[in-house]
N, CA, C and O atoms as a GROMACS GRO file, in nm:
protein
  356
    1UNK      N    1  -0.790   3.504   2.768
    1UNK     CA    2  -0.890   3.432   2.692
    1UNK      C    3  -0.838   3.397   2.553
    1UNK      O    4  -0.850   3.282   2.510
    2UNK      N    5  -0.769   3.508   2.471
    2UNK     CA    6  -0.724   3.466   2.287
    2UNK      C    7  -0.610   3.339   2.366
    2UNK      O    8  -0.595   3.228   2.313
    3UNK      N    9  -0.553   3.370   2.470
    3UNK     CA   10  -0.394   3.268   2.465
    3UNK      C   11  -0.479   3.152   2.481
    3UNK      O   12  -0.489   3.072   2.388
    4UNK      N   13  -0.529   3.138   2.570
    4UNK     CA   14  -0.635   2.974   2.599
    4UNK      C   15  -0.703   2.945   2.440
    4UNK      O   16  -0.685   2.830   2.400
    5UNK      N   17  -0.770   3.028   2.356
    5UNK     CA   18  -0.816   2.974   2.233
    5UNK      C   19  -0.690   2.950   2.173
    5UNK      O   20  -0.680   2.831   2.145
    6UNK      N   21  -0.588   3.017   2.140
    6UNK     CA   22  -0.424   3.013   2.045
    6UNK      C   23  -0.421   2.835   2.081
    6UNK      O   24  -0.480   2.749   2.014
    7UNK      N   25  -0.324   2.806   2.222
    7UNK     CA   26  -0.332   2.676   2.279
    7UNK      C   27  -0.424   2.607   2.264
    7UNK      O   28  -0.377   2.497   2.234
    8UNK      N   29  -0.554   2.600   2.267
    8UNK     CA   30  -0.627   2.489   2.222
    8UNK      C   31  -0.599   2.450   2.038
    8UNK      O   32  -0.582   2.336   1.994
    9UNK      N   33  -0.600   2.576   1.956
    9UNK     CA   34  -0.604   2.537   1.789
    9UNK      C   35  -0.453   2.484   1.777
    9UNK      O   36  -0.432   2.414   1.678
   10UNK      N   37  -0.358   2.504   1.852
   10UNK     CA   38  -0.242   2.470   1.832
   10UNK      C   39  -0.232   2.307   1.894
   10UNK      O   40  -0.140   2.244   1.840
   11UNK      N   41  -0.289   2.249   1.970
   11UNK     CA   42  -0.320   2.112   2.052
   11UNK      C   43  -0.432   2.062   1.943
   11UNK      O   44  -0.471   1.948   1.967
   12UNK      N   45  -0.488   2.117   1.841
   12UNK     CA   46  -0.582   2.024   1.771
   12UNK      C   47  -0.497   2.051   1.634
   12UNK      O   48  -0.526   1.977   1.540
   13UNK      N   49  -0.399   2.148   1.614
   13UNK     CA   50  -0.344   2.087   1.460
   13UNK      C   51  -0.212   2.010   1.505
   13UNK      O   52  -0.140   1.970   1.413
   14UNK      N   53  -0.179   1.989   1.616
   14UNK     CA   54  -0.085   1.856   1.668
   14UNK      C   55  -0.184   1.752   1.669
   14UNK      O   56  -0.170   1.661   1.588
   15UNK      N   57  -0.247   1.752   1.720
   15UNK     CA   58  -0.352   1.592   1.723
   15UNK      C   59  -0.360   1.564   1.562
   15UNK      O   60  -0.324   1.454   1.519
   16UNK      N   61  -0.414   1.676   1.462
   16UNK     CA   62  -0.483   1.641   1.339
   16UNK      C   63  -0.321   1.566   1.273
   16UNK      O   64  -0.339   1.470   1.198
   17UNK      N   65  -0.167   1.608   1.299
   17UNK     CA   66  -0.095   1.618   1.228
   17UNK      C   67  -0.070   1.462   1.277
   17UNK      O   68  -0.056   1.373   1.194
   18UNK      N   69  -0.068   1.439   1.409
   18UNK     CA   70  -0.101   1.300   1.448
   18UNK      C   71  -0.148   1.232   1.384
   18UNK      O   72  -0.080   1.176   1.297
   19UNK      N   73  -0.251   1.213   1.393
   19UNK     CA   74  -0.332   1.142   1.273
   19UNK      C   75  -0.313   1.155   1.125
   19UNK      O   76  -0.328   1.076   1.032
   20UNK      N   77  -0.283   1.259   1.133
   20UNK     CA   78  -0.259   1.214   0.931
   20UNK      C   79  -0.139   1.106   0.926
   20UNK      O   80  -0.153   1.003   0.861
   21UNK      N   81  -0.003   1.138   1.006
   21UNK     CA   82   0.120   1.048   0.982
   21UNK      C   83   0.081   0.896   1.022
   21UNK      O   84   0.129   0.801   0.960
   22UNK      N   85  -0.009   0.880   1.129
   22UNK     CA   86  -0.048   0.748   1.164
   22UNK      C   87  -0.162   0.682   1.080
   22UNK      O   88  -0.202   0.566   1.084
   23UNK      N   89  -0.195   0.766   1.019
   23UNK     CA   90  -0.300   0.722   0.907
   23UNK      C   91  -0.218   0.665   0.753
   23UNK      O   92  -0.267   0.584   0.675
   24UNK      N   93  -0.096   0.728   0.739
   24UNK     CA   94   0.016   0.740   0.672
   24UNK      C   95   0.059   0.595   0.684
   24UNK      O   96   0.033   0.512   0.597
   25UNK      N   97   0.127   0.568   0.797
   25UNK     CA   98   0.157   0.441   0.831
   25UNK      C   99   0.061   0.346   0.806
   25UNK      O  100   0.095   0.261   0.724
   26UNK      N  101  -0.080   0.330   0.865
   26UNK     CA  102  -0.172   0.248   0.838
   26UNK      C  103  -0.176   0.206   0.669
   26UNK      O  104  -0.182   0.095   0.616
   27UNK      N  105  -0.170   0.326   0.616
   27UNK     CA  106  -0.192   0.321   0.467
   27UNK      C  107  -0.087   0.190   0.408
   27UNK      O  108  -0.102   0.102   0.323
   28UNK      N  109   0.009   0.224   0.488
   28UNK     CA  110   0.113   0.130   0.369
   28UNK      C  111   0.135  -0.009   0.424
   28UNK      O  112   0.248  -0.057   0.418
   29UNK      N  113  -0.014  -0.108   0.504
   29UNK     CA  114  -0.020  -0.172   0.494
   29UNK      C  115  -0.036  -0.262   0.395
   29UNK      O  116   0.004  -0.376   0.371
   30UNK      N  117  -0.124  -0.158   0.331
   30UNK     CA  118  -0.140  -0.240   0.172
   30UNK      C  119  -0.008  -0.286   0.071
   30UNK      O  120   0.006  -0.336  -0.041
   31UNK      N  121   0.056  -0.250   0.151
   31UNK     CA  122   0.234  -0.209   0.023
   31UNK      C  123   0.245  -0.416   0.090
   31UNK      O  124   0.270  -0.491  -0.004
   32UNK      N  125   0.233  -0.467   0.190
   32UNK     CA  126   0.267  -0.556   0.265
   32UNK      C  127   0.175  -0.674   0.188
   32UNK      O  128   0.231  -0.764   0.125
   33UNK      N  129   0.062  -0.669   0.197
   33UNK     CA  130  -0.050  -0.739   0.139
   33UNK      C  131  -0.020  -0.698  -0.012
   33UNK      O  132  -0.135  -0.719  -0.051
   34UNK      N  133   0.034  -0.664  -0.106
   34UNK     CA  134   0.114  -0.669  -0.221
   34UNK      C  135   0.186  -0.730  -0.258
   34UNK      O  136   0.189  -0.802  -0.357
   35UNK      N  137   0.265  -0.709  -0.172
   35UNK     CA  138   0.388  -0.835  -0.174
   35UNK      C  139   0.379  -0.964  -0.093
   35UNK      O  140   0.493  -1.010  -0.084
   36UNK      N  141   0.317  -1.017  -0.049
   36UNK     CA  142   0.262  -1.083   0.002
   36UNK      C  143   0.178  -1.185  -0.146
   36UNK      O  144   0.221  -1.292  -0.189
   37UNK      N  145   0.054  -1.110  -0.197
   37UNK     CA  146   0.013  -1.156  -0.267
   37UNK      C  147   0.079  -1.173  -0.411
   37UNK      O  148   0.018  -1.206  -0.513
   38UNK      N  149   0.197  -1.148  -0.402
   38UNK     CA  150   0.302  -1.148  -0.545
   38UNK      C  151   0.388  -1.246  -0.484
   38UNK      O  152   0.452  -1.315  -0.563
   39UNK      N  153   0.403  -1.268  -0.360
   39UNK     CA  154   0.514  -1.419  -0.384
   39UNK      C  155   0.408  -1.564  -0.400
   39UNK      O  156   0.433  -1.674  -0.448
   40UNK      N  157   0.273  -1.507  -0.333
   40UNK     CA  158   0.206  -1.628  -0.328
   40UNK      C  159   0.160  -1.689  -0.509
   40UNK      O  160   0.158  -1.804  -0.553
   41UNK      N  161   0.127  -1.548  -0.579
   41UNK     CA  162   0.094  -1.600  -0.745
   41UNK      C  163   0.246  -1.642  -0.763
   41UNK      O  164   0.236  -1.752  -0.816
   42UNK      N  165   0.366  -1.617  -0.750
   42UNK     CA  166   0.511  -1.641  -0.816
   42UNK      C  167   0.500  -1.818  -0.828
   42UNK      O  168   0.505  -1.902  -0.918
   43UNK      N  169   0.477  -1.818  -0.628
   43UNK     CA  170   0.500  -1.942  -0.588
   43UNK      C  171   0.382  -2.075  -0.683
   43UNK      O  172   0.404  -2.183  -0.737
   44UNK      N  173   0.291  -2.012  -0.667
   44UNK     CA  174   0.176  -2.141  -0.754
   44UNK      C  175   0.226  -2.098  -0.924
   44UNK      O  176   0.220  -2.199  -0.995
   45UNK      N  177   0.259  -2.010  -0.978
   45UNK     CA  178   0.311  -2.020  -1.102
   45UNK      C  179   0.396  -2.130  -1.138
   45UNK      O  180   0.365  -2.223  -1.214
   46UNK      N  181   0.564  -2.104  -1.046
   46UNK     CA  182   0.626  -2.204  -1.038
   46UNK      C  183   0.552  -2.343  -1.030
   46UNK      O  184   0.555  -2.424  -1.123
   47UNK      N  185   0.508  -2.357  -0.950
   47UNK     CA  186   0.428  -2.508  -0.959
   47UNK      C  187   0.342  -2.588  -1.090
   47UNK      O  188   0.330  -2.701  -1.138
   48UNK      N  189   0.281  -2.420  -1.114
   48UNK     CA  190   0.207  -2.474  -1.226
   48UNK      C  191   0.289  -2.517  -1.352
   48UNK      O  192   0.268  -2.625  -1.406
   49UNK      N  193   0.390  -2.422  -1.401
   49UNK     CA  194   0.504  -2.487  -1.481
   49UNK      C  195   0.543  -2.590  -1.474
   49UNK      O  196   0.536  -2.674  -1.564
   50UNK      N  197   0.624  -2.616  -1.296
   50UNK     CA  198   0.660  -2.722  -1.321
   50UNK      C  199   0.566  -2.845  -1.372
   50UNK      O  200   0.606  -2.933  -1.449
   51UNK      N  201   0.419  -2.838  -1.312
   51UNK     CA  202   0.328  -2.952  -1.392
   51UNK      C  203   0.342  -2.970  -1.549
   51UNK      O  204   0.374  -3.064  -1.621
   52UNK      N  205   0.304  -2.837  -1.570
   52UNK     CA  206   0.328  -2.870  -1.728
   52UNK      C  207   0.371  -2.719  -1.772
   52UNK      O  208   0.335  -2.602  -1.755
   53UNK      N  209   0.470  -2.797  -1.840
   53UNK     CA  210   0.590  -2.674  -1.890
   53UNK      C  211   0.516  -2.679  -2.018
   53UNK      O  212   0.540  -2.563  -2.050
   54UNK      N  213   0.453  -2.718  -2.104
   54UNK     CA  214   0.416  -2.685  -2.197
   54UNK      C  215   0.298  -2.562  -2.202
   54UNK      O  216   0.244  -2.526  -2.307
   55UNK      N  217   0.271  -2.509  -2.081
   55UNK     CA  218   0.126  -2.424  -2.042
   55UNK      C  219   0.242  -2.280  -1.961
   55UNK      O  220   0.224  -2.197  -1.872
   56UNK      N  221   0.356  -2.315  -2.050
   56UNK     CA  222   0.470  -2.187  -1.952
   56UNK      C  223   0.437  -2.050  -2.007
   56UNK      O  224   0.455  -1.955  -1.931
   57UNK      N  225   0.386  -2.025  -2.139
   57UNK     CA  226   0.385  -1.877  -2.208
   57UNK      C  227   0.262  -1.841  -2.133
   57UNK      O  228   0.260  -1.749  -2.052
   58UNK      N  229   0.138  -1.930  -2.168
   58UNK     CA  230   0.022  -1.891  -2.100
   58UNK      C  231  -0.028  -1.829  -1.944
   58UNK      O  232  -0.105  -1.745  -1.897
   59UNK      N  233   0.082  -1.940  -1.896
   59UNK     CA  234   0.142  -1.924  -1.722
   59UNK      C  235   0.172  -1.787  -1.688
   59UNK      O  236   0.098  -1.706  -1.632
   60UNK      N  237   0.317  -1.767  -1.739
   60UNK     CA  238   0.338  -1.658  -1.734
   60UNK      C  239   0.265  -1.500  -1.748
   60UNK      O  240   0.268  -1.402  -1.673
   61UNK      N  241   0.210  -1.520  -1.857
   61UNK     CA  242   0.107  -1.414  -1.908
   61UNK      C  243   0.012  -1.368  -1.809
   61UNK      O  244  -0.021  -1.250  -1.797
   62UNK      N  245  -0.047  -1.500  -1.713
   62UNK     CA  246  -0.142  -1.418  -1.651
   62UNK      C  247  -0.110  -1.413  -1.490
   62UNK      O  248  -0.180  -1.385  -1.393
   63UNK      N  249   0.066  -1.463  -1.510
   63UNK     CA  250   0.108  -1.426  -1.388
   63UNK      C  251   0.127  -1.265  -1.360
   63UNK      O  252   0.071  -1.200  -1.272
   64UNK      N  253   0.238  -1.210  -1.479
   64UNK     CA  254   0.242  -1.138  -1.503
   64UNK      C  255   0.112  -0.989  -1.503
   64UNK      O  256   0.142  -0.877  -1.462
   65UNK      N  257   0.007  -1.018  -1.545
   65UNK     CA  258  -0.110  -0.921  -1.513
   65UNK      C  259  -0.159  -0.936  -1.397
   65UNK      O  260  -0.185  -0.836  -1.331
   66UNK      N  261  -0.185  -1.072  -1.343
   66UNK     CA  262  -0.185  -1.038  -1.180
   66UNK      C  263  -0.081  -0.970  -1.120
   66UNK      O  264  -0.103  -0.866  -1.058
   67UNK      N  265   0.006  -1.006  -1.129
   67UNK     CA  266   0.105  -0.914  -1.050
   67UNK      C  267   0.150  -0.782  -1.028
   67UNK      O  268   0.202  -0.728  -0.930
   68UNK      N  269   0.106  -0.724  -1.191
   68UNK     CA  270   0.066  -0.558  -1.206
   68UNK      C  271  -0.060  -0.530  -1.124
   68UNK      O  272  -0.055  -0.436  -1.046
   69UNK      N  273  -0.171  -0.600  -1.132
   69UNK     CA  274  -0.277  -0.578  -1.074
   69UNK      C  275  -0.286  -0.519  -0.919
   69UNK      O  276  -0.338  -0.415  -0.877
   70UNK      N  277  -0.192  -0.664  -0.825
   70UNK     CA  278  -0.143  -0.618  -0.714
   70UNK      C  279  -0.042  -0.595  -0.666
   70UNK      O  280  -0.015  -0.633  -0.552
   71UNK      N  281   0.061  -0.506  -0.760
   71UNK     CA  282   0.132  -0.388  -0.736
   71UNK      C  283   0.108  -0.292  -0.759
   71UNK      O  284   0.195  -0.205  -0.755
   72UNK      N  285  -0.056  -0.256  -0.803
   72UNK     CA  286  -0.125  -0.141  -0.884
   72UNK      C  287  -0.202  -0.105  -0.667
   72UNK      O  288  -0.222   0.007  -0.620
   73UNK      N  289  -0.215  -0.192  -0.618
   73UNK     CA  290  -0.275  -0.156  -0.460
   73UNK      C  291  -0.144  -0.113  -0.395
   73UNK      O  292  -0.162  -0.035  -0.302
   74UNK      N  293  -0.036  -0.138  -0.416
   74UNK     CA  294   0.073  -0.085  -0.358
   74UNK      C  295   0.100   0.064  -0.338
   74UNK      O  296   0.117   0.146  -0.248
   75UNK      N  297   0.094   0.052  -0.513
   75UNK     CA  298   0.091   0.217  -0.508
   75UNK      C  299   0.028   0.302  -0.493
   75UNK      O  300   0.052   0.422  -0.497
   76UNK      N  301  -0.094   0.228  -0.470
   76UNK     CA  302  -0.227   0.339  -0.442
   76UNK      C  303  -0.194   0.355  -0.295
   76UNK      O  304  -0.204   0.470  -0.252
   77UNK      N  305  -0.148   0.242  -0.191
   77UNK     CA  306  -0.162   0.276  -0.104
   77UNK      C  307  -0.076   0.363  -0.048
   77UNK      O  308  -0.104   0.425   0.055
   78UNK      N  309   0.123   0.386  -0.156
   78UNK     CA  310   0.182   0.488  -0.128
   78UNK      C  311   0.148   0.623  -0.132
   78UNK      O  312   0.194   0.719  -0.070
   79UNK      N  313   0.014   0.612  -0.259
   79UNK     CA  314  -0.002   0.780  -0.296
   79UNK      C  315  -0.056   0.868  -0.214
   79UNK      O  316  -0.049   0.989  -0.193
   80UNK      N  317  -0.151   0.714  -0.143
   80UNK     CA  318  -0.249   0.811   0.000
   80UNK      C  319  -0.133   0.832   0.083
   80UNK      O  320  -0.141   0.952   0.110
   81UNK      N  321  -0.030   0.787   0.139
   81UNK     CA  322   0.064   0.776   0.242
   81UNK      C  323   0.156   0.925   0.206
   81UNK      O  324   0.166   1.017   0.287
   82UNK      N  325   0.191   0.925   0.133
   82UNK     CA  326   0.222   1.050   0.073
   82UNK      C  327   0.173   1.176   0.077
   82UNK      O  328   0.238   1.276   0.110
   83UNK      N  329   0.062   1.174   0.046
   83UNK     CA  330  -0.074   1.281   0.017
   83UNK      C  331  -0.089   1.345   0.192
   83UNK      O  332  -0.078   1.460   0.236
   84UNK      N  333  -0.120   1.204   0.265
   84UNK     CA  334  -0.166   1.224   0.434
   84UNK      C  335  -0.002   1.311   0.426
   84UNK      O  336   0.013   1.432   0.408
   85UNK      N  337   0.072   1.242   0.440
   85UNK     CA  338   0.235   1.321   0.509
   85UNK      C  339   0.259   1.459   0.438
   85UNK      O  340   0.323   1.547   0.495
   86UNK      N  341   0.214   1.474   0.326
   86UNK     CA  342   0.231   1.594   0.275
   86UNK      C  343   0.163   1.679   0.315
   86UNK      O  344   0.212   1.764   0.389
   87UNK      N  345  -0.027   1.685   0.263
   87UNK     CA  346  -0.071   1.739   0.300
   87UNK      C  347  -0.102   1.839   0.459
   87UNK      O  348  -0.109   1.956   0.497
   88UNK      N  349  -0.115   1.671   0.519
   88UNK     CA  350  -0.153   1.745   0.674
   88UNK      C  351  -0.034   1.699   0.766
   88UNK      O  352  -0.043   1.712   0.888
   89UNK      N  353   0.076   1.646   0.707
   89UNK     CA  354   0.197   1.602   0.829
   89UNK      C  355   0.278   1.716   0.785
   89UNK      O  356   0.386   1.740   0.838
   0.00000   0.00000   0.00000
């Protein structure tokens, strides 16, 4: 009877450890949709310069804080990815 309970808690902290690493992975989708959304502001920046290069400091400026903005989801989504693999992987 204890060996049948042992084997079952040992088959549910493999499943749980399962899931945390695949939850892990899921997480750092966001790392994708980051970069993703940092070539797309790069790309309309460029454009917008090229329209008018005289609007280039301004351009820049709020290219630049977008782009911290969503590399600020990147790393959130490494810290959970991390946290899951550490904690419960």
């Amino acid at each position: 009877m204890k060996m049948k309970i042992l084997q079952e808690v040992i088959k549910m902290a493999d499943i749980m450890q399962a899931a945390a690493l695949l939850g892990a992975g899921v997480a750092m989708i966001g790392g994708i949709g980051a970069g993703v959304g940092q070539g797309f502001a790069t790309g309309k920046a460029v454009e917008a310069v090229s329209r008018q290069p005289e609007a280039k400091q301004d351009i820049l400026q709020v290219l630049f804080i977008g782009c911290a903005i969503a590399e600020s989801t990147g790393i959130y989504s490494l810290v959970i990815a991390f946290l899951l693999i550490f904690m419960k992987g």
